[in-house]
VOBA-1610 file (N, C-alpha, C; in pm, whole numbers, padded with zeros to 5 digits, always signed):
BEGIN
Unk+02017-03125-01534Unk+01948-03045-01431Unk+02012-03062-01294Unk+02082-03167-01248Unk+02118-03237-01157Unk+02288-03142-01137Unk+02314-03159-01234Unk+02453-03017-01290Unk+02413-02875-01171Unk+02338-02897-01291Unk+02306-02714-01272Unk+02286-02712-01101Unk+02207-02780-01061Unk+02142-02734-00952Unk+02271-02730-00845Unk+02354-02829-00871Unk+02458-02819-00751Unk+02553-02725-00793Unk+02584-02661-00915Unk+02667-02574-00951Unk+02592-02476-00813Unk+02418-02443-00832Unk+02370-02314-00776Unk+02381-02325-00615Unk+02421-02460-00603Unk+02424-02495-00439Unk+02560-02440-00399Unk+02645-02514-00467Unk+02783-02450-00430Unk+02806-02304-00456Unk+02760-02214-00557Unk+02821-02041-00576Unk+02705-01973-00431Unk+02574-02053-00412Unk+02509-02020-00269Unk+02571-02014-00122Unk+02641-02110-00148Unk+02731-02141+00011Unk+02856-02097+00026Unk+02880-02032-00107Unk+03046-01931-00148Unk+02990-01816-00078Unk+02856-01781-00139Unk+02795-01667-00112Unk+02758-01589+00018Unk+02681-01698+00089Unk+02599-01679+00175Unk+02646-01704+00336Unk+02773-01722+00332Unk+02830-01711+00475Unk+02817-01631+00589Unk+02858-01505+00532Unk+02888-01355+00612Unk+02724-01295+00610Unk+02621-01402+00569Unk+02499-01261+00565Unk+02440-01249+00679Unk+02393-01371+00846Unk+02398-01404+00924Unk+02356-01348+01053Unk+02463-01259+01046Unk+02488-01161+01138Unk+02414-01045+01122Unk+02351-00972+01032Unk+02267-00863+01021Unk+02165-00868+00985Unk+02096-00740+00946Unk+01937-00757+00930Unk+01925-00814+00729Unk+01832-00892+00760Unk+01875-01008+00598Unk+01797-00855+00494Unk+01892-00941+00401Unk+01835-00799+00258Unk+01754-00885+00178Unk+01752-01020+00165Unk+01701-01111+00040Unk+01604-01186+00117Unk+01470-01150+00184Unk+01373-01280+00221Unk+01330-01358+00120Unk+01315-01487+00145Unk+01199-01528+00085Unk+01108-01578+00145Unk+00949-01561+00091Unk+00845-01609+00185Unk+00788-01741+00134Unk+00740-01779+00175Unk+00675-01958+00106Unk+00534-01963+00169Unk+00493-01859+00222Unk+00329-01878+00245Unk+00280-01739+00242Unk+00146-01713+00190Unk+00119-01592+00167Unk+00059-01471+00299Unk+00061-01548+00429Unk+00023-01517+00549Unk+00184-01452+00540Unk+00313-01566+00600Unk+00372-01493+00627Unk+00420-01339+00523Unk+00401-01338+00379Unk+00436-01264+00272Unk+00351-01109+00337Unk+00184-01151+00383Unk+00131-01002+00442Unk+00192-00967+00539Unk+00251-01093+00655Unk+00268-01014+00754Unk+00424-00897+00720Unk+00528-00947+00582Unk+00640-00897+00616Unk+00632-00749+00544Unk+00489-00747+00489Unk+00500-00610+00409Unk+00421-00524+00498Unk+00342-00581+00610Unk+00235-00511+00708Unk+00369-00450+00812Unk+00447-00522+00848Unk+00548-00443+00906Unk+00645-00383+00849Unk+00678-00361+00694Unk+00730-00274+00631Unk+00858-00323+00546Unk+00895-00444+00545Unk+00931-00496+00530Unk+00975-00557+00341Unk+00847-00536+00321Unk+00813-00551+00184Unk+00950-00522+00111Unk+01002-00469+00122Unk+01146-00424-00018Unk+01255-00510-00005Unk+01257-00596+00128Unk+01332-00733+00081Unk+01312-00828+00056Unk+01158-00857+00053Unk+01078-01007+00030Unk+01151-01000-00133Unk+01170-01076-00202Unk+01268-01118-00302Unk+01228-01195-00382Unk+01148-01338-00366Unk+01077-01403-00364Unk+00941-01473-00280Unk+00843-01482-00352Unk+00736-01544-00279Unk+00607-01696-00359Unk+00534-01735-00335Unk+00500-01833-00377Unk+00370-01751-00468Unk+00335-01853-00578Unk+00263-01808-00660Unk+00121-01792-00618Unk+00064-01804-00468Unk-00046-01809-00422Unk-00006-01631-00321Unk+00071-01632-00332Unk+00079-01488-00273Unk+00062-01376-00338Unk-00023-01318-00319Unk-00124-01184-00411Unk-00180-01105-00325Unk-00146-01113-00174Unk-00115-00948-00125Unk-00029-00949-00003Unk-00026-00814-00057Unk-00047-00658-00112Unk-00068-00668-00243Unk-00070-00582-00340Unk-00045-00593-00497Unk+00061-00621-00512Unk+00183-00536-00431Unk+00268-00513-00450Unk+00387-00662-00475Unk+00280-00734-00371Unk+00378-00905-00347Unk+00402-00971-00485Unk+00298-00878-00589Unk+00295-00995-00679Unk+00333-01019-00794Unk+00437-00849-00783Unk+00576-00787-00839Unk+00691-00907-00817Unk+00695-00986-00707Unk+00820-01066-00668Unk+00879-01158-00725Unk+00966-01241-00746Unk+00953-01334-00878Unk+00919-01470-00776Unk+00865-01553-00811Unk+00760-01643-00744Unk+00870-01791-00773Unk+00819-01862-00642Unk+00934-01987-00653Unk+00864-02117-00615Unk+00749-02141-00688Unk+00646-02212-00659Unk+00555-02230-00575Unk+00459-02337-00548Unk+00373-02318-00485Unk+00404-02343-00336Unk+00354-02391-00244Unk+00369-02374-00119Unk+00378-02508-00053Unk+00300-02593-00120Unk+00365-02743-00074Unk+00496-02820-00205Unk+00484-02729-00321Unk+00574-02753-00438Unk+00668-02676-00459Unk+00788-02583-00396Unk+00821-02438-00449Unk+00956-02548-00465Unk+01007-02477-00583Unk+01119-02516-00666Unk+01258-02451-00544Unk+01340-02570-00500Unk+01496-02525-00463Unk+01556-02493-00593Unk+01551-02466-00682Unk+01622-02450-00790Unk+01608-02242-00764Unk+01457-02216-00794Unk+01466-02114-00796Unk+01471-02026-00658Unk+01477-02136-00519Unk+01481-02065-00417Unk+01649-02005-00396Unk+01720-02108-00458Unk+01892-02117-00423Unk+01945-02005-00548Unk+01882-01962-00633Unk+01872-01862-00796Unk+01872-01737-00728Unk+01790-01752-00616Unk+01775-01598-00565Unk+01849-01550-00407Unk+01955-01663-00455Unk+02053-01631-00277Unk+02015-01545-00161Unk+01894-01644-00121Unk+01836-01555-00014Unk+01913-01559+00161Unk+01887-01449+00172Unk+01940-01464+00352Unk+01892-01540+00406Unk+01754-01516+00408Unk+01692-01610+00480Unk+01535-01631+00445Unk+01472-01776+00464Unk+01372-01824+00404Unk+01280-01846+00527Unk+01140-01807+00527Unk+01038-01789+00609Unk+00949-01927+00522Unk+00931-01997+00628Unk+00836-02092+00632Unk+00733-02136+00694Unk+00646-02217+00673Unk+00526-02204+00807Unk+00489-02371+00838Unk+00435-02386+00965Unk+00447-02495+00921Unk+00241-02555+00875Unk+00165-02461+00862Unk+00060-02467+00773Unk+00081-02457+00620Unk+00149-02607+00589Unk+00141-02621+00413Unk+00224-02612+00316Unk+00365-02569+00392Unk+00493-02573+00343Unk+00548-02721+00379Unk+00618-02850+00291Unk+00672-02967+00340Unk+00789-02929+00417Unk+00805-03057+00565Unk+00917-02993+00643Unk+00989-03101+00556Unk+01009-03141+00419Unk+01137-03213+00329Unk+01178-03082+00303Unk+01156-02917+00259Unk+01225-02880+00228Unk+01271-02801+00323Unk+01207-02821+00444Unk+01297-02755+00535Unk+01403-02798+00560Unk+01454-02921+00554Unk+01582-03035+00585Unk+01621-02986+00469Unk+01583-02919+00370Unk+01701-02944+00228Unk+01797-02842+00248Unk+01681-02700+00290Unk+01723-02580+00313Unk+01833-02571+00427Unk+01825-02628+00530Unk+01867-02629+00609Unk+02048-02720+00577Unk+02018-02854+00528Unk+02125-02920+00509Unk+02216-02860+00412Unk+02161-02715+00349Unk+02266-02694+00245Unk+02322-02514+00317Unk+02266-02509+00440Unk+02348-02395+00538Unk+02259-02294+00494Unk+02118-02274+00461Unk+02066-02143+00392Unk+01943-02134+00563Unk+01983-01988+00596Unk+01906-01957+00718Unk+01788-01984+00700Unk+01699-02002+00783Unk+01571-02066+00759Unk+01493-02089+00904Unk+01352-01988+00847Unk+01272-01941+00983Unk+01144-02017+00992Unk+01101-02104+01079Unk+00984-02127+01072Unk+00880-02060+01144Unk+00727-02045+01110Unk+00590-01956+01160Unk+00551-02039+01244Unk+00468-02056+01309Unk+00449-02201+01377Unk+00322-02159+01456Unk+00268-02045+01424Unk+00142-02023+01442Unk+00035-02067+01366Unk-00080-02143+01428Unk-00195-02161+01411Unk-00326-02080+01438Unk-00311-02045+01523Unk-00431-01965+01617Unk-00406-01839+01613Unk-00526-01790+01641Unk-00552-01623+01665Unk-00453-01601+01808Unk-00451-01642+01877Unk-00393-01614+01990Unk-00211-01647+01965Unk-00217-01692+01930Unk-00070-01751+01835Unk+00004-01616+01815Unk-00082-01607+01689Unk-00007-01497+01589Unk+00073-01366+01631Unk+00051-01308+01742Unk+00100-01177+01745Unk+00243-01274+01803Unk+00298-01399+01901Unk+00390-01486+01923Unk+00519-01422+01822Unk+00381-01538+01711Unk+00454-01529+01582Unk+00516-01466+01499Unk+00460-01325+01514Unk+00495-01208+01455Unk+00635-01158+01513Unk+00630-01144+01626Unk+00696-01131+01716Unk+00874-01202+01708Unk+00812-01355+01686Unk+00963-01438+01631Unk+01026-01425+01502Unk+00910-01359+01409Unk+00936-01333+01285Unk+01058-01216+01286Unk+01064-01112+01379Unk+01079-01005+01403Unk+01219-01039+01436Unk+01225-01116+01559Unk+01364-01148+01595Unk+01479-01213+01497Unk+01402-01285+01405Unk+01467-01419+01359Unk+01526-01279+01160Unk+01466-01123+01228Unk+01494-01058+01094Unk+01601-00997+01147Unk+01602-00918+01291Unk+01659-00846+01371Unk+01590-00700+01357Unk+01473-00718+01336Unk+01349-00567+01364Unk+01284-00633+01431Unk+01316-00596+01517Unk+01241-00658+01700Unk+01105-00543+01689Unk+01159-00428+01677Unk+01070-00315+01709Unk+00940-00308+01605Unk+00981-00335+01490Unk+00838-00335+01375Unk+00758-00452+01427Unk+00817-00576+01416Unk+00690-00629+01427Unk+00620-00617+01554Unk+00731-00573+01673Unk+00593-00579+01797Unk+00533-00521+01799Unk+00525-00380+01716Unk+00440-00296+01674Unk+00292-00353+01564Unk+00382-00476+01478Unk+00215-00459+01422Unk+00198-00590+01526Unk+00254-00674+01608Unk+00171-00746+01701Unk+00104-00675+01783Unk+00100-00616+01834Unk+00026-00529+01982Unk-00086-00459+01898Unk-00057-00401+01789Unk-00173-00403+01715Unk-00312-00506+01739Unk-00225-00635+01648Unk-00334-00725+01670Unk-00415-00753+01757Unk-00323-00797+01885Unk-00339-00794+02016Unk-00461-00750+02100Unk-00458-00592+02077Unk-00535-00482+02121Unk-00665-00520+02105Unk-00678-00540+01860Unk-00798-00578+01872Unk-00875-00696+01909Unk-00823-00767+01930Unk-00864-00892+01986Unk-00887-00859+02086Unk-00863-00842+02191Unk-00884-00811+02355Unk-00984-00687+02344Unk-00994-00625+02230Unk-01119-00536+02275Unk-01243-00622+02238Unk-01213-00717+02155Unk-01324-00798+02100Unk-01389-00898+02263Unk-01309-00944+02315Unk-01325-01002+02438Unk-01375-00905+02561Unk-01340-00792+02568Unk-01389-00672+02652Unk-01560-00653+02588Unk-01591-00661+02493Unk-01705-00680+02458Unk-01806-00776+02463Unk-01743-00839+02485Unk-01817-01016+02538Unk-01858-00985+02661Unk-01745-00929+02735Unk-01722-00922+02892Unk-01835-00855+02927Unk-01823-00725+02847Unk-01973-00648+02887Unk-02120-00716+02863Unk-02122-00777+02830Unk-02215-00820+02752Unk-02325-00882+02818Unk-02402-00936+02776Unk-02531-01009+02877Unk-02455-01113+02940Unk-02382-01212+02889Unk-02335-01304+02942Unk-02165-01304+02918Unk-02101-01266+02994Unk-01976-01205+02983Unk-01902-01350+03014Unk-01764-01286+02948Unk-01654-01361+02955Unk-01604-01343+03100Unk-01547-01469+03133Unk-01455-01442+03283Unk-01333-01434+03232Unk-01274-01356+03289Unk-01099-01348+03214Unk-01035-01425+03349Unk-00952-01522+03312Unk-00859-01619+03342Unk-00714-01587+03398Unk-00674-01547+03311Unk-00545-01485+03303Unk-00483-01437+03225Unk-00370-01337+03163Unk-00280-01276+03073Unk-00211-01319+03026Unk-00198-01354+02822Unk-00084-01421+02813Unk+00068-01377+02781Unk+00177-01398+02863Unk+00312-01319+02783Unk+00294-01147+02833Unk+00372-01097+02774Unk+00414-00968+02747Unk+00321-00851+02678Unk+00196-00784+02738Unk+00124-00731+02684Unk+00021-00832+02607Unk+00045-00953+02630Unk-00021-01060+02596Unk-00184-01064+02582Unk-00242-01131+02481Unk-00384-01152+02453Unk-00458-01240+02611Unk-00581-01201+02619Unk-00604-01277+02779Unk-00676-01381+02743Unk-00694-01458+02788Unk-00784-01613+02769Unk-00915-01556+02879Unk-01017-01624+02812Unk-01124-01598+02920Unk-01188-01693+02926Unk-01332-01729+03051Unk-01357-01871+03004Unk-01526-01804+02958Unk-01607-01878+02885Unk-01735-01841+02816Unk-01875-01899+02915Unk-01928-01793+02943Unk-01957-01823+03037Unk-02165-01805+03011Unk-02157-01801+02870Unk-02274-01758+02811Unk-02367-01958+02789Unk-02464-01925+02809Unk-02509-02048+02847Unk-02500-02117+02669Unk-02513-02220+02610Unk-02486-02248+02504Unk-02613-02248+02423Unk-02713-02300+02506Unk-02830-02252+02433Unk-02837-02128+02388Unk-02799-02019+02418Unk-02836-01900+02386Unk-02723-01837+02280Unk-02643-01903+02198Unk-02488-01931+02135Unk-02565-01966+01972Unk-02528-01857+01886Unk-02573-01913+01764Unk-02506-02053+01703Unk-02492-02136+01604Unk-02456-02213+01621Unk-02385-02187+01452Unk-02265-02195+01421Unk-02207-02157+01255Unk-02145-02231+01190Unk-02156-02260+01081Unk-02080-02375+01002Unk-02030-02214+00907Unk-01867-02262+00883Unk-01797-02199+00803Unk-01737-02329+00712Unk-01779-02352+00588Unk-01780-02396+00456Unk-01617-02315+00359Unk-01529-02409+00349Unk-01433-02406+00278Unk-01452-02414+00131Unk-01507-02529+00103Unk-01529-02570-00035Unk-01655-02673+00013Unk-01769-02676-00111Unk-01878-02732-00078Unk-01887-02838-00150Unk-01818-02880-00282Unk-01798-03012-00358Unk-01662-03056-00359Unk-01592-03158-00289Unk-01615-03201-00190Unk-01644-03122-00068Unk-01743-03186+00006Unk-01783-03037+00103Unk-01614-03063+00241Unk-01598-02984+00299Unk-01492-02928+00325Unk-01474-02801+00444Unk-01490-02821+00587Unk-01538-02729+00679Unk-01437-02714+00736Unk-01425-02514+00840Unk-01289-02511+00923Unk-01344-02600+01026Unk-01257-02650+01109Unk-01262-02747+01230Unk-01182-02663+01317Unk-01128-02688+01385Unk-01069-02662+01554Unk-00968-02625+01523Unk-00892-02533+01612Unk-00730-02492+01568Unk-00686-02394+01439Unk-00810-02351+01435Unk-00811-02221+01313Unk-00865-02101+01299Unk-00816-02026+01264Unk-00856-01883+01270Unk-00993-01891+01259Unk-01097-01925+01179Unk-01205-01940+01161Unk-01217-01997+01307Unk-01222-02074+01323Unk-01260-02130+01463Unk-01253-02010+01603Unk-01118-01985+01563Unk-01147-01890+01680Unk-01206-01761+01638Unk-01205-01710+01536Unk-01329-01613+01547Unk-01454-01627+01604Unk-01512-01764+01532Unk-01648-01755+01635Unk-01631-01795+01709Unk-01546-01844+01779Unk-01566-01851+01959Unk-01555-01704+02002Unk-01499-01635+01942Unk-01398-01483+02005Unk-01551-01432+01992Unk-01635-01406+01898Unk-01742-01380+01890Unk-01917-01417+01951Unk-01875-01521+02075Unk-01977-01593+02078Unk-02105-01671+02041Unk-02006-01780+01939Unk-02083-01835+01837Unk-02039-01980+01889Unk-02092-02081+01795Unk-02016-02250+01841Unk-01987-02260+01726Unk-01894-02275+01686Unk-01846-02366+01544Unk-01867-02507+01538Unk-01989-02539+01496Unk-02055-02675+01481Unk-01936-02800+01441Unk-01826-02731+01391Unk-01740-02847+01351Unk-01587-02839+01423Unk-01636-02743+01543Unk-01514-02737+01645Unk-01432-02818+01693Unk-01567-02947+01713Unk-01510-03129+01791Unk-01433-03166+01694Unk-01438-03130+01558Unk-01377-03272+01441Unk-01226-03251+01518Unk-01188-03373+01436Unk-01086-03458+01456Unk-00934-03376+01366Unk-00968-03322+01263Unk-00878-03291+01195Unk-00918-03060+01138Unk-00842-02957+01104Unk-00802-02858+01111Unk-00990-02865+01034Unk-00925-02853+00929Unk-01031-02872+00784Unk-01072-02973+00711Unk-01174-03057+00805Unk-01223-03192+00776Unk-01325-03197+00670Unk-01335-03331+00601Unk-01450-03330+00512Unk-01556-03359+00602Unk-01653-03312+00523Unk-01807-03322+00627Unk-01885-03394+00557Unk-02006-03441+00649Unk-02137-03484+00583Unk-02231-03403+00583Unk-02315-03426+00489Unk-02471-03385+00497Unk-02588-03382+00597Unk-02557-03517+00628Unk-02605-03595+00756Unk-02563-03516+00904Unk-02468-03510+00868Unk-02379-03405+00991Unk-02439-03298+01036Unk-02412-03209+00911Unk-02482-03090+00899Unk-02639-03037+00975Unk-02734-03150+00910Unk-02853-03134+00939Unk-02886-03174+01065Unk-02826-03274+01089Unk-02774-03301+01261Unk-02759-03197+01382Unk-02646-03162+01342Unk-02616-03037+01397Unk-02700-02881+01433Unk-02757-02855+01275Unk-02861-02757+01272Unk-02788-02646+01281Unk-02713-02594+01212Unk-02633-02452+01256Unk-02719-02371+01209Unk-02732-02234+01289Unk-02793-02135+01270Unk-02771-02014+01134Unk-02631-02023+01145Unk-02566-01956+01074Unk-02472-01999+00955Unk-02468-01983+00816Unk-02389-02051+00764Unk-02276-01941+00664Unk-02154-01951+00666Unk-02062-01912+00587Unk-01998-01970+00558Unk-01997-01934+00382Unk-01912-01978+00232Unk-01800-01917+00235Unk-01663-01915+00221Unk-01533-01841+00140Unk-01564-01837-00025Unk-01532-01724-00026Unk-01577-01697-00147Unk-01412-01741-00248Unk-01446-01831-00272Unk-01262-01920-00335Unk-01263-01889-00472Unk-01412-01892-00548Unk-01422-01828-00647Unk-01563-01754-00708Unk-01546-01677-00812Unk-01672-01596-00840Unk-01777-01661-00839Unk-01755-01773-00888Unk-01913-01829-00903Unk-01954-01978-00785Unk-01891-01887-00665Unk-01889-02005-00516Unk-02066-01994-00532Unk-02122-01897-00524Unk-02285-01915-00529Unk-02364-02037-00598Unk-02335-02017-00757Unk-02365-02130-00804Unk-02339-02258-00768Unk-02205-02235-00709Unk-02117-02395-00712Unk-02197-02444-00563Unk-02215-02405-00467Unk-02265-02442-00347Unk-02438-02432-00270Unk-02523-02399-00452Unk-02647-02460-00452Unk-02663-02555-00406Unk-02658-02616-00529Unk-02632-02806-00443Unk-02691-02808-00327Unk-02564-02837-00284Unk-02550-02813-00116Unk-02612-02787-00046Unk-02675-02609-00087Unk-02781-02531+00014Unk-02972-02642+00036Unk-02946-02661-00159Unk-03052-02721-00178Unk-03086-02862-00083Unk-02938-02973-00022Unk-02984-03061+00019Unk-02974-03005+00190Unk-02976-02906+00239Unk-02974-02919+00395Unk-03065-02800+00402Unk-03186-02814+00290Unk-03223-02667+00285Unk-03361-02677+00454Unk-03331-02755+00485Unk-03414-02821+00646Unk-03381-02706+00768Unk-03212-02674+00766Unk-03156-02650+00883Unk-03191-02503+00862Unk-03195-02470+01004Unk-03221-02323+01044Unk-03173-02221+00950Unk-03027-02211+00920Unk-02932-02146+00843Unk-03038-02106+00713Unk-03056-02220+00611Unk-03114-02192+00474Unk-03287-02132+00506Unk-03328-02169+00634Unk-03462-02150+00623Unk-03488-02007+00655Unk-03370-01974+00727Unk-03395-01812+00760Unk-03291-01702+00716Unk-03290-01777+00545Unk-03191-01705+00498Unk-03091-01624+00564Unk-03013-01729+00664Unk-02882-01688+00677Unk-02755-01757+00639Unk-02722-01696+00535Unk-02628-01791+00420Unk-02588-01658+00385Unk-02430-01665+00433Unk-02287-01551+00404Unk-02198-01605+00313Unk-02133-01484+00242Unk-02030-01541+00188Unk-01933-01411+00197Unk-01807-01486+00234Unk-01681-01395+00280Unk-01529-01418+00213Unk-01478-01364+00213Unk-01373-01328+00133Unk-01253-01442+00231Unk-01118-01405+00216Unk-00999-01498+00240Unk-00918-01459+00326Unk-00988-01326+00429Unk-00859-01270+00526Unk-00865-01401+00626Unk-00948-01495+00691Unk-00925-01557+00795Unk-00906-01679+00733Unk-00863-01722+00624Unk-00782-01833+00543Unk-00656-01810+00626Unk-00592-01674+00579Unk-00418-01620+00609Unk-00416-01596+00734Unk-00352-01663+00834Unk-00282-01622+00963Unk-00222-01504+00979Unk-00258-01392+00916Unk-00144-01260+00933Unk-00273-01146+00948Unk-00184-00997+00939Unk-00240-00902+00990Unk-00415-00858+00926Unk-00467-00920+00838Unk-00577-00910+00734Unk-00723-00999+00860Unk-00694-01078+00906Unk-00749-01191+01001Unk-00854-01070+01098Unk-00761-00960+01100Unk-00879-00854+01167Unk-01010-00790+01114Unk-00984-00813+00955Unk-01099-00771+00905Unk-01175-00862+00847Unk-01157-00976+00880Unk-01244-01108+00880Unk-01324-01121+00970Unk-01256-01123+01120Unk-01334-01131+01211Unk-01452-00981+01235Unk-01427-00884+01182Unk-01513-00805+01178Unk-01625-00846+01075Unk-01565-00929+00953Unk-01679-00883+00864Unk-01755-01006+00870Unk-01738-01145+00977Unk-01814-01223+01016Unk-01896-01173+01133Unk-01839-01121+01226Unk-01941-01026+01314Unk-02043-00963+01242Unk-02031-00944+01162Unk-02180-00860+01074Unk-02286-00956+01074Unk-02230-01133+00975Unk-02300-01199+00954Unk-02377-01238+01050Unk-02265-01312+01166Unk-02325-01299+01283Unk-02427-01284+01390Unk-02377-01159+01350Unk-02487-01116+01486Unk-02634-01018+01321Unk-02688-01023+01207Unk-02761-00992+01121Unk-02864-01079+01169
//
């Protein structure tokens, strides 16, 4: 195996000299955020390869797949002599960024976290293809809706103060200026055995702030921390949302409901469950934050 693989290293680096200089024909993606964003800007007919957790568009899932996203095989990444390899640094190891890199194969990293991030990101994605023009197109997209989401705050009983502009047509920061008592309070639930909450520095997170909510697990210490029970009921969130990770998340996160069935959330039957656009950092994140606004504000 040890053969083979350097045979595919060396006919790669015969190969892959002259590709450099132009717009790449062979991507590969290694996270399924970046995989939406390269088909949301049109991109889709050179993604080449992608990881086996990537399943949209439909279309992504046509691609031939090169493992998972903290596991993807150099065997089959170097098989498919790609121009260049898109990485992120949410969940991809930076060991194979050094591998990729030490064996001369172009190689882009995402490096967005945040809602406010992403259109950045999109943006570098764009450069690092040489279609400057697509993606700032689906960034300013994003952009837009976000800042109308904040223009709505603004109006609002207790409005946002806007701060300042970020960048180039840039998303604006504002500061919240809504008293906190009057701030629903939301636990968004990853997985409920081991229980498993978004924390700070994540799309989830910033939705409900963008929305004027508190994400009860905003303070933790780590992205997507394990939680307590104790915590929970502590806290008292008003509002509670499940990801729906699989069909039978209902059943699986009884339990659960049953032991904090105290806090506001279970007592006034407000208990959501939502799908996986604000999992993915890419262009889908817009219809998350809409379809938690429902829960929301219900």
């Amino acid at each position: 195996m040890q053969i083979f693989i350097f045979s595919l290293i060396t006919v790669y680096c015969l190969l892959s000299t002259a590709s450099y200089a132009e717009t790449p024909g062979r991507i590969i993606s290694l996270a399924p955020s970046v995989t939406e964003i390269l088909f949301a800007a049109g991109m889709g007919d050179r993604v080449t390869g992608v990881t086996t957790f990537c399943d949209y568009p439909q279309e992504a899932k046509k691609r031939q797949k090169i493992g998972g996203m903290s596991n993807p095989s150099l065997e089959a990444v170097i098989s498919l002599r790609p121009d260049i390899v898109i990485m992120t640094t949410d969940g991809n190891p930076k060991e194979f960024e050094y591998k990729l890199r030490s064996m001369k194969i172009k190689t882009h990293i995402f490096e967005a976290l945040t809602l406010n991030e992403l259109p950045d990101g999109i943006r570098k994605i764009g450069m690092a293809l040489d279609q400057k023009d697509k993606f700032d197109v689906l960034a300013s997209n994003i952009e837009e809706t976000i800042n109308s989401y904040k223009v709505t705050r603004q109006e609002a009983k207790h409005p946002l103060i806007p701060l300042a502009k970020g960048g180039r047509g840039g998303i604006t920061n504002y500061e919240i200026r809504t008293p906190k008592s009057e701030m629903k309070k939301v636990l968004f639930i990853i997985w409920p055995e081991p229980l498993v909450v978004a924390g700070p520095r994540t799309a989830v997170d910033d939705a409900i702030n963008l929305l004027g909510g508190i994400n009860i697990a905003g303070d933790a210490k780590s992205r997507y921390p394990k939680y307590s029970i104790e915590e929970i009921i502590r806290r008292s969130p008003d509002v509670i949302i499940i990801g729906k990770m699989r069909e039978d998340i209902q059943k699986i996160s009884g339990r659960l409901l049953e032991r904090i069935s105290t806090v506001p959330a279970v007592k006034n039957k407000k208990i959501f469950y939502t799908g996986d656009s604000l999992y993915r950092l890419g262009p889908r994140v817009i219809e998350g934050i809409e379809e938690i606004s429902h829960y929301m504000n219900d």
